[in-house]
C-alpha positions, 0 to 999 in steps of 0.5 A, a space after each residue: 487885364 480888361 478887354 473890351 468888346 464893341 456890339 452894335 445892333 440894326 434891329 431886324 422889321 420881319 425877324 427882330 428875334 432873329 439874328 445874323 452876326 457879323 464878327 471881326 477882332 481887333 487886337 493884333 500881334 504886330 502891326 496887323 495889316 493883314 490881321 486883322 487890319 484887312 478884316 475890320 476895315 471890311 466890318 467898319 465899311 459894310 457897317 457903314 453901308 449899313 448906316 446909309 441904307 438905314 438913312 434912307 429907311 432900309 431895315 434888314 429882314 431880321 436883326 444884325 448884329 456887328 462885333 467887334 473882339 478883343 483879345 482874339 490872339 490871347 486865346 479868342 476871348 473876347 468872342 468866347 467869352 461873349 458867346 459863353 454869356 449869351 449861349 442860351 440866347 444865340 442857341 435859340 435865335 442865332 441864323 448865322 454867324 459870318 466872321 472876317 479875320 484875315 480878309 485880305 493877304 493876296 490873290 484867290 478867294 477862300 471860303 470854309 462854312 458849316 454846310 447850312 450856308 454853302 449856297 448862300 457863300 456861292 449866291 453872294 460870290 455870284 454878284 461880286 466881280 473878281 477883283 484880279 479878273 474883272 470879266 468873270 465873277 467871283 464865283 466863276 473864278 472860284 470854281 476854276 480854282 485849284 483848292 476846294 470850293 467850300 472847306 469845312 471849319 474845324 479846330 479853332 484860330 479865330 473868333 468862329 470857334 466858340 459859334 461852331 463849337 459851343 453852340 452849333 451856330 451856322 457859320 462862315 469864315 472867308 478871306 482873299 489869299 491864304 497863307 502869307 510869309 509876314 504872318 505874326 510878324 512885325 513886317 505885316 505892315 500897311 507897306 506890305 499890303 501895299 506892295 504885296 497883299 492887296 496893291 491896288 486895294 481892290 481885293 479890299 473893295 471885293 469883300 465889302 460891295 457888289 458889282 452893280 451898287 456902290 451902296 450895297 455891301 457883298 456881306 449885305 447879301 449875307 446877312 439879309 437871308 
């Protein structure tokens, strides 16, 4: 079997040594609404943005680099076997690496790093407006919350693995819900997301814009430590 994996690169002016990776797969059991469907049109959207500022002569402090993996639910190989190829490379120049997977699936935002970007997740959700509760911040609804502020990524399940664990690389995996009863099964459906995961699509736009800019994505404050 021949798997694919899609990189596109915005060259850092400040750092173009430097790299901040943004990842997403996109093979999905069933129809994947949920996953990973509601990851990649998060990735797609902010590359767009991206684009836009390029146009207008933004370039980011260091380089970007967007990733789009296959064969992430056949064992993660697309990104494994990328990091694998470039480990020297990543290990020596890699800042972070930011992975959206199952971005939405319902209410309440969650978020596990390696404790390097604690900070940077909670300045980010600072200038985001809670999609379900749009007097507060995303960071106040956060902290009010009864899970964990900040988990830790341990084990494997998606594409940060091989980041966190065969090269030491910072690392983020965040998402709007948690777990959901049409996992992996043939009912994670644009129908589903619709009525159940994300009604209004609001959660969608949260993961990809903040509160004063329609053209300045939440994850651009990320990747442009």
């Amino acid at each position: 079997m021949m798997i694919q994996n899609v990189i596109g690169v915005i060259e850092g002016r400040e750092e173009p040594d430097r790299y901040v990776v943004l990842g997403n797969h996109r093979d999905a059991w069933t129809f994947g609404a949920v996953d990973p469907n509601s990851g990649t049109s998060a990735l797609l959207e902010v590359a767009e943005r991206l684009n836009k500022l390029q146009k207008r002569g933004w370039k980011p402090r260091r380089s970007i680099i967007l990733c789009n993996w296959d064969a992430e639910e056949y064992g993660l190989l697309g990104s494994t076997e990328w990091v694998e190829d470039n480990m020297e490379v990543l290990a020596s120049r890699a800042v972070a690496y930011l992975n959206v997977d199952s971005a939405v699936s319902g209410p309440g935002f969650h978020a596990m790093a390696t404790p390097q970007l604690d900070e940077l997740l909670k300045e980010a959700a600072k200038k985001v407006q809670d999609p379900d509760n749009p007097s507060q911040t995303l960071y106040e609804s956060w902290v009010m919350s009864d899970y964990p502020l900040i988990g830790r990524l341990g084990g494997g399940g998606t594409d940060f693995a091989a980041f966190v664990q065969h090269v030491g690389v910072p690392s983020v995996e965040m998402s709007f819900g948690k777990d959901y009863p049409v996992y992996h099964s043939m009912y994670d459906d644009f129908i589903w997301m619709q009525k159940y995961g994300d009604p209004l699509f609001r959660r969608h736009v949260a993961g990809v814009k903040d509160k004063s800019s329609r053209h300045r994505a939440f994850l651009y404050k990320s990747v442009n430590v």
